[in-house]
C-alpha positions as CSV (number, residue, x, y, z in Angstrom):
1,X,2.0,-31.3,9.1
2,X,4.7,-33.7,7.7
3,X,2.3,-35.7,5.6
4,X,1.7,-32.5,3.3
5,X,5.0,-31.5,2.1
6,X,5.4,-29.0,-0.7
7,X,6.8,-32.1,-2.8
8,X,3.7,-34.6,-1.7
9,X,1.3,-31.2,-2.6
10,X,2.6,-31.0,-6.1
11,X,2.8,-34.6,-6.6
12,X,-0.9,-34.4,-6.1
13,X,-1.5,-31.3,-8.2
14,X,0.0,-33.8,-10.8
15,X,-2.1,-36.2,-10.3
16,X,-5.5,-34.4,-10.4
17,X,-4.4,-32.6,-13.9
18,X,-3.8,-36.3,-14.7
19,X,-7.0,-36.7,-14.1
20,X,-8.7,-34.0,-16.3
21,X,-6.1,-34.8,-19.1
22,X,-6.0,-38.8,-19.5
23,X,-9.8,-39.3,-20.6
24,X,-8.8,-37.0,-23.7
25,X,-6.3,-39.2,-24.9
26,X,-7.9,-42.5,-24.3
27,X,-11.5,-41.2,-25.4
28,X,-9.4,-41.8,-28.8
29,X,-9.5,-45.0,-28.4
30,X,-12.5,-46.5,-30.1
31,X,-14.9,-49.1,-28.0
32,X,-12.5,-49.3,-25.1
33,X,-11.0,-45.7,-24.7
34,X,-13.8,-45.4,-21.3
35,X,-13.5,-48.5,-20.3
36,X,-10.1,-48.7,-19.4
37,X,-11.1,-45.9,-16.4
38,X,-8.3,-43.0,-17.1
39,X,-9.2,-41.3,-14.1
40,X,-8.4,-44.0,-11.8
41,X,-4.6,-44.4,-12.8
42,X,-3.6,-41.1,-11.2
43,X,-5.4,-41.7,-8.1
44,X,-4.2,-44.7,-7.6
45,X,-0.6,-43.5,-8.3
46,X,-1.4,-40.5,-6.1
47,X,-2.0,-43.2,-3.2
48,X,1.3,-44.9,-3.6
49,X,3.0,-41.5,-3.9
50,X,1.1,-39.4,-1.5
51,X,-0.3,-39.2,2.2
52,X,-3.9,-41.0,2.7
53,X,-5.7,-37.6,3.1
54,X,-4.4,-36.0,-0.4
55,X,-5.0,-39.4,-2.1
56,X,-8.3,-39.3,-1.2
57,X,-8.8,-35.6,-1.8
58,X,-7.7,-36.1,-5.5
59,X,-9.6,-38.9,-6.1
60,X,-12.9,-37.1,-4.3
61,X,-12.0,-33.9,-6.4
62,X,-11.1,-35.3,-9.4
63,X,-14.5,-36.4,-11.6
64,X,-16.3,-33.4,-9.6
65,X,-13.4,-31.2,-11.1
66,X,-13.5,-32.5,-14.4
67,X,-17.6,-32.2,-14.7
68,X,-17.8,-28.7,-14.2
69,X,-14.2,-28.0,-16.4
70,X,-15.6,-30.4,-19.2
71,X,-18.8,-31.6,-18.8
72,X,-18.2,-35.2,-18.4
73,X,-18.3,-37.2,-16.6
74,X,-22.2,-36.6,-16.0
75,X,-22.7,-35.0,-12.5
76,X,-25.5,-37.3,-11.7
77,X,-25.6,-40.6,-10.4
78,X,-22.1,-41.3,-12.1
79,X,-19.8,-38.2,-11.5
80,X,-21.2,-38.4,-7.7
81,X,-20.2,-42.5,-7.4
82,X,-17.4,-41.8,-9.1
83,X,-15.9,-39.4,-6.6
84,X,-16.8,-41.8,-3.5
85,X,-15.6,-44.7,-5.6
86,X,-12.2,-42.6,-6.3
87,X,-11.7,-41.3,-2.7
88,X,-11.7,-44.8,-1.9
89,X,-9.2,-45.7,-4.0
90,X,-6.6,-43.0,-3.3
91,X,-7.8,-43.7,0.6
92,X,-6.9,-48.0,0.7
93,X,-4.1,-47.7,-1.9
94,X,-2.3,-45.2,0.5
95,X,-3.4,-47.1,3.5
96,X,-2.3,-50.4,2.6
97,X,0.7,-49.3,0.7
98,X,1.8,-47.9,3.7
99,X,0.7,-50.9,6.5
100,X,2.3,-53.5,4.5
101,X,5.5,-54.3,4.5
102,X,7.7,-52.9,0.9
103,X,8.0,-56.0,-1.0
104,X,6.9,-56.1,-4.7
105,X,3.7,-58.2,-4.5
106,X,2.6,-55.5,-1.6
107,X,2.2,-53.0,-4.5
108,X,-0.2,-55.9,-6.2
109,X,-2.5,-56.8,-3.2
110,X,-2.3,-52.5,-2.1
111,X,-3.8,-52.1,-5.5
112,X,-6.2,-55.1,-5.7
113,X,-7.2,-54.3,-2.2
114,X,-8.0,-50.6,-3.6
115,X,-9.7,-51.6,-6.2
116,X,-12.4,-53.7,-4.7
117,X,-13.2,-51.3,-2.1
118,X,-13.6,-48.3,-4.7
119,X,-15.8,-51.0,-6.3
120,X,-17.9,-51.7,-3.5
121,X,-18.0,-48.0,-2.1
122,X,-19.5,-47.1,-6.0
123,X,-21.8,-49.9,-6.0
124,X,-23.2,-48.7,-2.5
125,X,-23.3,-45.1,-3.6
126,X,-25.2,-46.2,-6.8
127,X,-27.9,-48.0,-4.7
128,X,-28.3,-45.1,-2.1
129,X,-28.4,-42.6,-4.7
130,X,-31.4,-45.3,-6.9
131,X,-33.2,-45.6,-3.8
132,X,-33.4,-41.6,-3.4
133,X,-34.2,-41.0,-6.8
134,X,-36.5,-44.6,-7.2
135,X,-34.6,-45.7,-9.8
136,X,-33.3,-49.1,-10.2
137,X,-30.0,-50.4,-9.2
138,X,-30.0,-54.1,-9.1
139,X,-27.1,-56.6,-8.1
140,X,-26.8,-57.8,-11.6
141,X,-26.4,-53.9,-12.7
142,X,-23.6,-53.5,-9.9
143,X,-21.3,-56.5,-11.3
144,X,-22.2,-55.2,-14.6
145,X,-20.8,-51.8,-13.8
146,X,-18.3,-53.0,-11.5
147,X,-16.6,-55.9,-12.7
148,X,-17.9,-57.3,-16.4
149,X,-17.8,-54.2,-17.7
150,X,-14.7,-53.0,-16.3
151,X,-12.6,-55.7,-17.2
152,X,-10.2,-53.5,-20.0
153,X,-9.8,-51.2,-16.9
154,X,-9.2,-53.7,-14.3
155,X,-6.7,-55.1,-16.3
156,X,-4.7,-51.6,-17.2
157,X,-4.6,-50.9,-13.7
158,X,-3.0,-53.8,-12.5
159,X,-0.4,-54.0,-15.5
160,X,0.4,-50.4,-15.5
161,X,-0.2,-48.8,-11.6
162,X,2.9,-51.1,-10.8
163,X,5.3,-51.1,-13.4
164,X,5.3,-47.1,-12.8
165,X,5.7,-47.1,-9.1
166,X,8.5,-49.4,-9.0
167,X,10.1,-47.5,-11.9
168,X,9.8,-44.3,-9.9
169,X,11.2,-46.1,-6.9
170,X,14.0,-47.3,-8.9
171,X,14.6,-43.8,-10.5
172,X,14.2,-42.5,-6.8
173,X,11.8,-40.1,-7.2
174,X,9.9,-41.1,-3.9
175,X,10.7,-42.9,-0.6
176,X,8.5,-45.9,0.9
């Protein structure tokens, strides 16, 4: 299949170590080393780089992965959301990367685009998985988690995620 080249695999492979290592470093980083969401700069990246399927397979794999290598993040509710929220955000990065056409602010309203999905889709998770257990899970809770929360993140994401895949593009390491 041409969307899984040896090149698009490894890229990947890349991107899911990324994954396990990042939280190490940032974890350093007192009151803000979690909030700026390590795990989600490789998956992201791994959408613009990648196919949709091996975005989302990294982003599925990665906090799943990283539990049973490290023990963090917990398995259950967060390592769970986290994987559908991730998925998400390798899936729409790709998607949209790839629909639109390859103009700078693409790379912008790709990632923004991403981003609130993988919100929503961990918000939703987060309520199925209250309602199963009968925990709570209010609205306030989700745009606490989501967004208020998340702002150091948010803001890392849409600073860095671009500046690194127009620098790749420049040093042509990939193709649009």
């Amino acid at each position: 299949m041409k969307n899984f080249t040896v090149k698009k695999l490894v890229i990947a492979a890349v991107c899911l170590a990324l994954c396990m290592v990042l939280p190490f470093l940032t974890g350093q980083i007192p009151q803000i080393g979690q909030a700026l969401s390590p795990m989600h700069i490789p998956v992201l990246l791994c959408g613009f780089l990648c196919s949709w399927p091996l975005a989302a397979l990294v982003g599925f794999v990665a906090p799943l992965l990283r539990y049973v290598l490290f023990g963090m993040p917990p398995l259950f509710p967060t390592g769970v959301a986290m994987a559908f929220e991730l998925a998400t955000y390798g899936l729409i990065s790709a998607l949209l990367y790839r629909a639109l056409p390859k103009k700078t602010v693409n790379i912008y309203v790709s990632l923004i685009g991403a981003m609130l999905a993988g919100r929503v889709v961990w918000g939703l998770v987060r309520w199925v998985l209250a309602g199963l257990t009968s925990a709570e899970f209010t609205f306030q809770m989700f745009l606490a988690g989501a967004f208020t929360s998340a702002v150091p993140g948010l803001i890392c994401h849409i600073v860095l995620i671009p500046i690194i895949v127009l620098a790749l593009k420049k040093a042509k390491l990939f193709k649009d």
